[in-house]
MDTraj code that builds the backbone (N, CA, C; nanometers):
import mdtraj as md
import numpy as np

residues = "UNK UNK UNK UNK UNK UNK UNK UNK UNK UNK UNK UNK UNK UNK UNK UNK UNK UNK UNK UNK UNK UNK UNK UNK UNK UNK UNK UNK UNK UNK UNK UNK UNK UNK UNK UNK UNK UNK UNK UNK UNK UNK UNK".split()
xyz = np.array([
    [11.4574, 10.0409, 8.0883],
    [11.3233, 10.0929, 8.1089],
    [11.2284, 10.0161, 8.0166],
    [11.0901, 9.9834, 8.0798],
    [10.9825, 9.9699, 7.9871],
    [10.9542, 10.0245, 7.9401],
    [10.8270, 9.9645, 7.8413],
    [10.7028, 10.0624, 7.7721],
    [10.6679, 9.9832, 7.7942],
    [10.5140, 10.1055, 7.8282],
    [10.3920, 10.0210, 7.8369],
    [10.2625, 10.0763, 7.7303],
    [10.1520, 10.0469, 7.6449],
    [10.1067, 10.0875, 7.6074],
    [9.9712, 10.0711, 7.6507],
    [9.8669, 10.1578, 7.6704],
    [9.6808, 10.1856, 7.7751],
    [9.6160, 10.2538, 7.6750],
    [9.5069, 10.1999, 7.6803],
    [9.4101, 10.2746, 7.5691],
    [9.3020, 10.3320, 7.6863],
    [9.2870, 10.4658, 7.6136],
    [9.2543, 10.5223, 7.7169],
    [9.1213, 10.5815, 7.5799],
    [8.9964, 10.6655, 7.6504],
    [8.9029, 10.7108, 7.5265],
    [8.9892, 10.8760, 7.5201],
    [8.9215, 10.9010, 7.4059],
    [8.9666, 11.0221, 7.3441],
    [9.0059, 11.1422, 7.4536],
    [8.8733, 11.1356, 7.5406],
    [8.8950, 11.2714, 7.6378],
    [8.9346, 11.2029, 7.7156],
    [9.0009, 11.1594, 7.7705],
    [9.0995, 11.1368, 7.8852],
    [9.2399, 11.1703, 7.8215],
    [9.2701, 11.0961, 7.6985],
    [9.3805, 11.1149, 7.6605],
    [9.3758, 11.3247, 7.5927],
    [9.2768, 11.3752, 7.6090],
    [9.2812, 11.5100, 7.5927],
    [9.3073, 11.5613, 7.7223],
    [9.2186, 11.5452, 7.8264],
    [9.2589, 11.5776, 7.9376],
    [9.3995, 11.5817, 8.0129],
    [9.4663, 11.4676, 7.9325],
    [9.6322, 11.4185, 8.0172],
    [9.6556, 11.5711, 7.9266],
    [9.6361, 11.5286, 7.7636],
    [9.7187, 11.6133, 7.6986],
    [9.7241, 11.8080, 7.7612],
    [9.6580, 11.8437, 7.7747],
    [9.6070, 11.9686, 7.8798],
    [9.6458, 11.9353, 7.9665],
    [9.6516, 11.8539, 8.0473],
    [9.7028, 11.9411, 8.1632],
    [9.8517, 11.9398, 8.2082],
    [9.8886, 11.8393, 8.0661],
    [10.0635, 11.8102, 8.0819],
    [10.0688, 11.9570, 7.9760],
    [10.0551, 12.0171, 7.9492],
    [10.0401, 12.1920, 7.8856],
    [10.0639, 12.2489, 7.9837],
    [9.9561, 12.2398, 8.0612],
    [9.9742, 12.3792, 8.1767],
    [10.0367, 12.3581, 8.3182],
    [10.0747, 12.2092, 8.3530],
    [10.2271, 12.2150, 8.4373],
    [10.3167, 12.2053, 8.3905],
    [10.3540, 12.2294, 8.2127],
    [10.4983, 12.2210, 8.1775],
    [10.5388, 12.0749, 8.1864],
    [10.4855, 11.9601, 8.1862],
    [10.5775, 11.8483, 8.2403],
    [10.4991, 11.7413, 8.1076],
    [10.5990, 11.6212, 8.0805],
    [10.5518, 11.5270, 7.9843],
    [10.4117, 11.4441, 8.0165],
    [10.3797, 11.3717, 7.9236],
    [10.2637, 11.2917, 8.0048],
    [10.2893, 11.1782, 8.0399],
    [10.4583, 11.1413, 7.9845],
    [10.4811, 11.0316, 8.0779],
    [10.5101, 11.0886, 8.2231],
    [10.5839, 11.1627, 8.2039],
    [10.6591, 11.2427, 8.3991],
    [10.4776, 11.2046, 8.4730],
    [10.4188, 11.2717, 8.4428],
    [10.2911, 11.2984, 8.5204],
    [10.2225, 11.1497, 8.5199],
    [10.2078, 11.0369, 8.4109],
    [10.1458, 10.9118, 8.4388],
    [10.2751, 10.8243, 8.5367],
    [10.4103, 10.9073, 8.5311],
    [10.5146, 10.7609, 8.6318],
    [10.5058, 10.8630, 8.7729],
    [10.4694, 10.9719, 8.7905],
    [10.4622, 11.0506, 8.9328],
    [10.3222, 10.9811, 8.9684],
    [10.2294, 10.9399, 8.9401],
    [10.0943, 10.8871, 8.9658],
    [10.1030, 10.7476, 9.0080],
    [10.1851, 10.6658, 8.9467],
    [10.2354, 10.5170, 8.9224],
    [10.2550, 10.5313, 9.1094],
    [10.3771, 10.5825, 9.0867],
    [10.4948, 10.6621, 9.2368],
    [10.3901, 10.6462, 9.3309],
    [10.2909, 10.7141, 9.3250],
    [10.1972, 10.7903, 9.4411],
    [10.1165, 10.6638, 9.4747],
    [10.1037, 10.5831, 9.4007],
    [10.0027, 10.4985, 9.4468],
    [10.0612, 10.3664, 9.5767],
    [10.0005, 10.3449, 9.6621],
    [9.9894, 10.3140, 9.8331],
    [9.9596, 10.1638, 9.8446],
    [10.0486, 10.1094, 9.8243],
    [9.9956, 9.9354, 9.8470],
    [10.0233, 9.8752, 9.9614],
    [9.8921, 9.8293, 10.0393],
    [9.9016, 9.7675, 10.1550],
    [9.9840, 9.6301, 10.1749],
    [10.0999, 9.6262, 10.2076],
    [10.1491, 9.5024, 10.2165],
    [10.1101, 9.4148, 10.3531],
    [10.0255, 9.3914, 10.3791],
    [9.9440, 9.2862, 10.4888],
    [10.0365, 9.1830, 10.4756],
])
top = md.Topology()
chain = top.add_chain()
for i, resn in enumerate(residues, 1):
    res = top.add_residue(resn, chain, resSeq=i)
    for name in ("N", "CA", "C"):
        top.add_atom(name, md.element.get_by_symbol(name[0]), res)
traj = md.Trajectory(xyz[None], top)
């Protein structure tokens, strides 16, 4: 596995932090389920 490291501003990285609180889940689970979700057109 990688790491990757994103600088993100304060309230975003508050925002992840909340809302990985109130589904119970890490903030990596929730930034690699987002990674997952994203739709690339292979033309």
């Amino acid at each position: 596995m990688t790491t990757i490291t994103i600088r993100l501003p304060e309230s975003e990285k508050q925002k992840l932090k909340q809302y990985s609180l109130v589904v119970e889940r890490t903030q990596t689970d929730i930034l690699r389920e987002f990674i997952r979700s994203l739709e690339i057109d292979s033309d």
